[in-house]
C-alpha positions as CSV (number, residue, x, y, z in Angstrom):
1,X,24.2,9.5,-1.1
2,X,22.8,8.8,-4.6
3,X,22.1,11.6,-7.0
4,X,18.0,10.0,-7.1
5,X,17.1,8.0,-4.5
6,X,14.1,5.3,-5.0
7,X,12.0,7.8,-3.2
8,X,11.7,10.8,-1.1
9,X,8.4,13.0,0.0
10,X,7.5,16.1,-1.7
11,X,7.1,19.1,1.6
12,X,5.8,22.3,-0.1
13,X,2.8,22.7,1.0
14,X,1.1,23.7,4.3
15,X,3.6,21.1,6.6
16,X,5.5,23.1,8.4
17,X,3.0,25.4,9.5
18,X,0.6,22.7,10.8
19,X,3.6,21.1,12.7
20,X,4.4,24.2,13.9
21,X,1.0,24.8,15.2
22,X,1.2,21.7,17.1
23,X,4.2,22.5,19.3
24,X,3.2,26.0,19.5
25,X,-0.2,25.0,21.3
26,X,1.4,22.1,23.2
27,X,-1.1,19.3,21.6
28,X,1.7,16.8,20.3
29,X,-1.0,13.4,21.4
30,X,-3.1,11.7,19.7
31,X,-6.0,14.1,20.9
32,X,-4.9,17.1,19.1
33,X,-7.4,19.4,16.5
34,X,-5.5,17.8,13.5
35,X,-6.3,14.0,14.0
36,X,-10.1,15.0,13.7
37,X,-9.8,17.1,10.8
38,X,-6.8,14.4,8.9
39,X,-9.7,11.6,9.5
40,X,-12.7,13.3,8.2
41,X,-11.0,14.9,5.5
42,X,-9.8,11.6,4.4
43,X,-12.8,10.2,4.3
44,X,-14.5,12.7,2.4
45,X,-11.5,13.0,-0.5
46,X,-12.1,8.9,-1.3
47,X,-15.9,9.0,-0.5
48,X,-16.4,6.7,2.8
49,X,-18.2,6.8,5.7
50,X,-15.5,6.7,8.1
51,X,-11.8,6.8,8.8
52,X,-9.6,6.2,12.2
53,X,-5.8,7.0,12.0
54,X,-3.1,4.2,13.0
55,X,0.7,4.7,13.9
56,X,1.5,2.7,11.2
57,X,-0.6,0.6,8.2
58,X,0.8,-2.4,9.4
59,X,-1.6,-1.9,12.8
60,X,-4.2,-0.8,10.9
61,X,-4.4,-3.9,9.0
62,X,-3.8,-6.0,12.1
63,X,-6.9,-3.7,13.2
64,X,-8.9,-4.3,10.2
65,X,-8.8,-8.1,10.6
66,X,-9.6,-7.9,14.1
67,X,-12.3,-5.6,14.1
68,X,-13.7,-8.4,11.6
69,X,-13.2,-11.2,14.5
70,X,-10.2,-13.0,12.7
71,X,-9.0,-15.5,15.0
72,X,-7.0,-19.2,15.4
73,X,-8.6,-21.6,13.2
74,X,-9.4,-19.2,10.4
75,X,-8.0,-18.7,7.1
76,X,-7.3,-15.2,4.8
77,X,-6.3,-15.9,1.4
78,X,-3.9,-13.0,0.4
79,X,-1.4,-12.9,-2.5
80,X,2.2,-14.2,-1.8
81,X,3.7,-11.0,-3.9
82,X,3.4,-8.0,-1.6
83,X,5.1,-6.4,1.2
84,X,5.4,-8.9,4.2
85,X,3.5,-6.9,6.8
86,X,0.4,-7.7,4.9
87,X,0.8,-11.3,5.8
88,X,2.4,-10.5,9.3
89,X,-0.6,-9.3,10.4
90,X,-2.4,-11.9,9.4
91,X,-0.3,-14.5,11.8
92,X,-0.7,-11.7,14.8
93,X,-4.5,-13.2,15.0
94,X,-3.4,-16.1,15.0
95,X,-5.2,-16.9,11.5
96,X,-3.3,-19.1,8.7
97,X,-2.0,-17.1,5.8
98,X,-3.5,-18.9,2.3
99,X,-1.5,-17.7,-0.5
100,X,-2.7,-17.0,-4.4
101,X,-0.9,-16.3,-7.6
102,X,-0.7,-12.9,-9.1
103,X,-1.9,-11.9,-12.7
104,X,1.2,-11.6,-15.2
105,X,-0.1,-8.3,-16.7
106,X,-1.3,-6.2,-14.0
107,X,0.8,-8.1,-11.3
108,X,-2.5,-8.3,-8.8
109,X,-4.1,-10.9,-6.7
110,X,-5.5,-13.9,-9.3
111,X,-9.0,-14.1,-8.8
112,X,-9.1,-17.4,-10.6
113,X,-6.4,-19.2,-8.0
114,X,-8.3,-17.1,-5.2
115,X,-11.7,-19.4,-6.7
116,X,-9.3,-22.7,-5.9
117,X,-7.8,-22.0,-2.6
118,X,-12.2,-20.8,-0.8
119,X,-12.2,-23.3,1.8
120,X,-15.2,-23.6,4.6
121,X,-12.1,-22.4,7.2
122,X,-12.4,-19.2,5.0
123,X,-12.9,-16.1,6.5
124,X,-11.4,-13.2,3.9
125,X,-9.8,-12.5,1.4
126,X,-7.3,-9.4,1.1
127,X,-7.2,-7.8,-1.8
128,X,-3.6,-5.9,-1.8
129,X,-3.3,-3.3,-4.7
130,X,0.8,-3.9,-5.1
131,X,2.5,-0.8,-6.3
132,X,-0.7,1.1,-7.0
133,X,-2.4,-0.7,-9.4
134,X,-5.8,-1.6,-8.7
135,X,-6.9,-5.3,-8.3
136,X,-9.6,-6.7,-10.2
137,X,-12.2,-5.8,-7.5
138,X,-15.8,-7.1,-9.6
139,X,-14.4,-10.5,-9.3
140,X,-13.1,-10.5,-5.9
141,X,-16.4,-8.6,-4.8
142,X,-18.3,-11.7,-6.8
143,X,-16.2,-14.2,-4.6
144,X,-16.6,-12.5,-1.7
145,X,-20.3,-12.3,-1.5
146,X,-20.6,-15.8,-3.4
147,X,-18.8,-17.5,0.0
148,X,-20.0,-15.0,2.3
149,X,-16.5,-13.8,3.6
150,X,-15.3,-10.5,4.0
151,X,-13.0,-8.3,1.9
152,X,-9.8,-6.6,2.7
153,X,-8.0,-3.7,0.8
154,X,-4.7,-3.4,1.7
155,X,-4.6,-0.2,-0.4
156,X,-1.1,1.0,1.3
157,X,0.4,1.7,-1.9
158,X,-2.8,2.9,-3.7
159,X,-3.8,6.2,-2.0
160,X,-5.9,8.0,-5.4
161,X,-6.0,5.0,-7.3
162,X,-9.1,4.2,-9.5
163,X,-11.5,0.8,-10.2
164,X,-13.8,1.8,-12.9
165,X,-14.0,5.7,-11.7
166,X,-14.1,4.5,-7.6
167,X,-11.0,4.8,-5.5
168,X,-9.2,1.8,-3.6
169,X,-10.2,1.5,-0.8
170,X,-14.0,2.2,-0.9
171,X,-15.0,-1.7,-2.0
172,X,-14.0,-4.2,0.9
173,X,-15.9,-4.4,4.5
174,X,-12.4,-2.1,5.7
175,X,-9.7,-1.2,4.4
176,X,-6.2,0.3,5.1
177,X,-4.1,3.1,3.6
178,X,-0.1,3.9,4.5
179,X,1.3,6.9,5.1
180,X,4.9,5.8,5.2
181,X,7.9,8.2,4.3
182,X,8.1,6.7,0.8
183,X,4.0,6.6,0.5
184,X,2.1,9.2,-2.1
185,X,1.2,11.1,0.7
186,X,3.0,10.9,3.7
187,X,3.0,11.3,8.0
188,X,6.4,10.0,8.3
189,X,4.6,6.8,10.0
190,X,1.0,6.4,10.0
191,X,-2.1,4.8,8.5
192,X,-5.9,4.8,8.4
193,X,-8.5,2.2,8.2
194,X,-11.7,2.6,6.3
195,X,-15.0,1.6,6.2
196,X,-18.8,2.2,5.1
197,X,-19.6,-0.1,7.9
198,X,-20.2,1.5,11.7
199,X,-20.4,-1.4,13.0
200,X,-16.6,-2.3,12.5
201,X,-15.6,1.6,12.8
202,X,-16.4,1.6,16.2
203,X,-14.7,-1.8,17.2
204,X,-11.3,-0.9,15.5
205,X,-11.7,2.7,17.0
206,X,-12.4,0.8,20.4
207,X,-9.5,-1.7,20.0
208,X,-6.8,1.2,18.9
209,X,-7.3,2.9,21.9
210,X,-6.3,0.7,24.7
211,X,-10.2,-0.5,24.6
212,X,-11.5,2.5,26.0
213,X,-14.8,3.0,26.3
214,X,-16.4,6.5,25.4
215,X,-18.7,6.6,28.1
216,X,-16.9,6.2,31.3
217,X,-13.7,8.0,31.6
218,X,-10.6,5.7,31.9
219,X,-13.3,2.2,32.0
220,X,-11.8,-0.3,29.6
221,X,-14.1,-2.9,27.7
222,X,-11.4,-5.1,26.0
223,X,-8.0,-5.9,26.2
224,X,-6.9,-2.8,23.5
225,X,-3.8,-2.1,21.9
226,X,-2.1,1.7,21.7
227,X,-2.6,2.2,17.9
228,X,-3.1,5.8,17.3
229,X,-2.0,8.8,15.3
230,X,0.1,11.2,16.8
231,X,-1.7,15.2,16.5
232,X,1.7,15.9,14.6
233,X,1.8,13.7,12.0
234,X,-2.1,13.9,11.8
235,X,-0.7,17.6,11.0
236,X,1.8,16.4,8.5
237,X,-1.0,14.1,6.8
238,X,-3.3,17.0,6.6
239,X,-1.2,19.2,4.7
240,X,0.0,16.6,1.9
241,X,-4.0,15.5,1.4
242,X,-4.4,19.4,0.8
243,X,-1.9,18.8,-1.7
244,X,-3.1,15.4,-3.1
245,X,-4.4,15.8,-6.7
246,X,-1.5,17.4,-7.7
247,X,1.3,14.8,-6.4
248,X,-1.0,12.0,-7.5
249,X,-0.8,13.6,-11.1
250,X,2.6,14.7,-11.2
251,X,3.2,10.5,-10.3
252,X,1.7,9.8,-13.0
253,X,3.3,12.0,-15.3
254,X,6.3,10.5,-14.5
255,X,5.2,7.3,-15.2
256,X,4.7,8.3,-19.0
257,X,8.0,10.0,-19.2
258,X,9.5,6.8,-18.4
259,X,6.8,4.5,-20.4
260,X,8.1,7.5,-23.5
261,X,11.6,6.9,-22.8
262,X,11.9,3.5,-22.3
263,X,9.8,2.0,-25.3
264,X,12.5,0.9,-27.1
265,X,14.3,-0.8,-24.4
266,X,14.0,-4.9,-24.1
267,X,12.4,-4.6,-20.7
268,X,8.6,-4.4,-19.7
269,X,6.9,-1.6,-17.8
270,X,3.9,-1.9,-15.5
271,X,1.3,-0.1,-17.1
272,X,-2.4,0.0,-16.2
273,X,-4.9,-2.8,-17.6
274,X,-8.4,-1.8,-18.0
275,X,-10.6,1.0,-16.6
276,X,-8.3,2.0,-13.9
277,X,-6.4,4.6,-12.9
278,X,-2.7,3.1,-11.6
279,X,-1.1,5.8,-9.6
280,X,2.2,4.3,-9.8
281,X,3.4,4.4,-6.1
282,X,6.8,2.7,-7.4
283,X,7.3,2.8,-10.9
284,X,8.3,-0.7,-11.7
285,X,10.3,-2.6,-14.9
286,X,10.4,-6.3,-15.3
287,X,14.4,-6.9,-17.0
288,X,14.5,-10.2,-19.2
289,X,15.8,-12.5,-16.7
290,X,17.0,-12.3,-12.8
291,X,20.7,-12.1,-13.6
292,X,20.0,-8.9,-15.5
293,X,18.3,-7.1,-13.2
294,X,21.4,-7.8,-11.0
295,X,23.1,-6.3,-13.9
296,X,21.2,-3.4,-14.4
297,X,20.7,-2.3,-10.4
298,X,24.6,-2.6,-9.8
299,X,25.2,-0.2,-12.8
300,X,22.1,2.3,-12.1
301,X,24.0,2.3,-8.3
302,X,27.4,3.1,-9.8
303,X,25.6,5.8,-11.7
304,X,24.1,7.4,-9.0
305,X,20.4,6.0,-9.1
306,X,18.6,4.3,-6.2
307,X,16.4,1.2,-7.1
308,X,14.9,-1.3,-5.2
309,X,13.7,-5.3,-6.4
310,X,10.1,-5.9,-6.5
311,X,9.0,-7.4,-3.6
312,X,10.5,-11.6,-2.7
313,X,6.7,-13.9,-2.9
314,X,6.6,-14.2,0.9
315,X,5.8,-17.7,0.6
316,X,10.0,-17.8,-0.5
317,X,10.6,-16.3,2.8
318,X,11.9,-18.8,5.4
319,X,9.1,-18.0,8.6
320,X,6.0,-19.0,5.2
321,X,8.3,-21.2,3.6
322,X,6.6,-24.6,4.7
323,X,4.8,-26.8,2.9
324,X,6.6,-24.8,0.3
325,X,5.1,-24.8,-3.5
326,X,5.5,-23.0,-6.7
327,X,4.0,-19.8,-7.6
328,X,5.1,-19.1,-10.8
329,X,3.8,-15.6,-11.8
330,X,4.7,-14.3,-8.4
331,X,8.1,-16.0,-8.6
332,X,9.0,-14.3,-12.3
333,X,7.6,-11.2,-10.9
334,X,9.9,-11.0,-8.1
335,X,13.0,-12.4,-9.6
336,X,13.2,-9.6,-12.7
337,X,11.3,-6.4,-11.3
338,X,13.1,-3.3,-10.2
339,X,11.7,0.0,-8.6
340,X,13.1,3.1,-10.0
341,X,12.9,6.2,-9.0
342,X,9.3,8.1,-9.0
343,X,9.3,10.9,-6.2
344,X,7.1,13.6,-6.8
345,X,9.9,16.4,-7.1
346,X,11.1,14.7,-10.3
347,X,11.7,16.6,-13.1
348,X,11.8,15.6,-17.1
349,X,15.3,16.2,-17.5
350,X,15.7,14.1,-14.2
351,X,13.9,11.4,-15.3
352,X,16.1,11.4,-19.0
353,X,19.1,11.3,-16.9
354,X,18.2,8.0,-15.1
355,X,17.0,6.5,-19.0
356,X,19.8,7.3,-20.4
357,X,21.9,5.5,-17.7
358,X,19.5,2.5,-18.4
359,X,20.2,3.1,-22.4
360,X,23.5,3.1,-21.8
361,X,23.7,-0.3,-20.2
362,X,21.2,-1.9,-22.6
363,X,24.2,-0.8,-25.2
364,X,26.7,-2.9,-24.0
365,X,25.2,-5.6,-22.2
């Protein structure tokens, strides 16, 4: 057991009593009272139209991109750092993965290299906000529109987030959110898709539910997948959105402990670039080189402190490593960046402990 692990959720508000509720009154499905009220409040806390709950982000991307009609032949351009679901579910249409470069100072899709890679096979570009930083979304917006394909957010790690005072999330044709253990807010598993668009609202909500029609009790319209949200963690979600504003600011008052205690330190923090709000689902470092940060991880985990690396480029990965090429700010991103510690339930003296443990190494390394 470490003395701070990498992440854990913060359970003090209304959880327990929701979840309760649920076995009490027997509705443990999908069509329980709190799904309902877990989607519209959603909706209404980042100001869209409509939300559908998933089991997971990873099928509510895989959703998203079929809801838009993403099939064999087609091609999403998505940036090679993030998590490897967002490109898994790219390959479960059947679609070709196109991967981009990131930006070295915010760490986020490169619109430029999204510009080179348009092709007429394109049919949209996903726009993934890696560690809760928000991508530059008036360029991607201008691409999108300029080629006519659609947008994607995968805003999984970007829950509260802010582009020029509008959350992630609320600019593509859909979008995605996780609710993963280790997410800002969490459901144990679970996601929701987004959209402004009814259209595409009611063909993910059609394909999530085994194809189902509305109209005509057990009649199925389309081969459908099983996607949805359980009533209990719908219940679980509930509470921590009820909670939201305050974990999302006491993440980012972490964050500026660490950015405080760390200045001095030859390493490089990810802090937020332009009118954005960064809600810091990871709180991330970039060491000097790759064989420090190998350094620096083994001696945080002698000293009781969790980390994780910042995500491997995916197009390193051996199942997207053909016709293999050079990324080269994904590449340095992924070699030297480390996640520390950044649970909600972190305290100032807790967060001096783990810099001081990082001080400590810088002083005899």
């Amino acid at each position: 057991m470490y003395k701070f692990p990498v992440y854990q959720p913060s359970l003090k508000g209304n959880e327990k009593k929701y979840v309760n509720d649920c076995i009490d009154t027997n509705w443990l499905s999908w069509q329980g009272k709190y799904v309902g009220k877990f989607e519209q409040q959603f909706a209404q806390y980042i100001g869209v139209d409509y939300a559908t709950s998933t089991c997971n982000a990873t099928v509510a991307l895989h959703l998203a991109l079929v809801a838009l009609g993403i099939s064999p032949g087609d091609e999403v351009i998505v940036p090679t750092l993030t998590y490897v679901a967002s490109v898994n579910a790219i390959m479960y249409c059947g679609a070709k993965p196109v991967f981009v470069d990131s930006l070295p100072d915010t760490w986020q899709i490169d619109p430029a290299d999204v510009r080179k890679k348009i092709t007429p096979k394109t049919r949209a570009i996903m726009a993934v906000h890696v560690y809760g930083h928000p991508c530059d979304m008036n360029e991607l917006l201008a691409i999108a529109h300029e080629h006519e394909v659609f947008l994607v957010e995968d805003a999984a790690e970007a829950f509260g987030s802010k582009y020029q005072d509008k959350y992630t999330g609320t600019f593509g044709d859909v979008s995605i959110f996780s609710f993963f253990g280790n997410k800002t807010i969490t459901t144990g598993e679970g996601g929701m898709l987004v959209t402004n668009n009814k259209t595409i609202y009611d063909r993910a909500y059609l394909y999530k539910g085994q194809g189902l029609a509305r109209y005509r009790e057990y009649w199925h319209e389309v081969v459908g997948f099983n996607y949805r949200m359980t009533n209990v963690a719908a219940a679980l979600g509930l509470a921590q959105l009820e909670r939201a504003d305050e974990i999302i600011a006491k993440k980012i008052k972490i964050a500026q402990w660490y950015d405080q205690m760390l200045k001095d330190l030859p390493l490089t923090t990810h802090k937020p670039v332009g009118d954005v709000v960064h809600t810091y689902w990871m709180y991330s470092i970039l060491t000097n080189d790759a064989d420090q940060r190998v350094h620096l991880r083994q001696h945080l985990k002698k000293n009781g402190v969790e980390t994780r690396p910042v995500f491997h480029p995916v197009h390193t990965m051996p199942m997207y490593s053909d016709n293999y090429h050079q990324f080269r700010v994904a590449e340095d991103l992924g070699w030297r960046g480390i996640n520390l510690p950044s649970y909600p339930d972190l305290t100032h003296e807790n967060v001096d402990e783990i810099c001081n443990i990082i001080r400590a190494f810088y002083k005899t390394a």
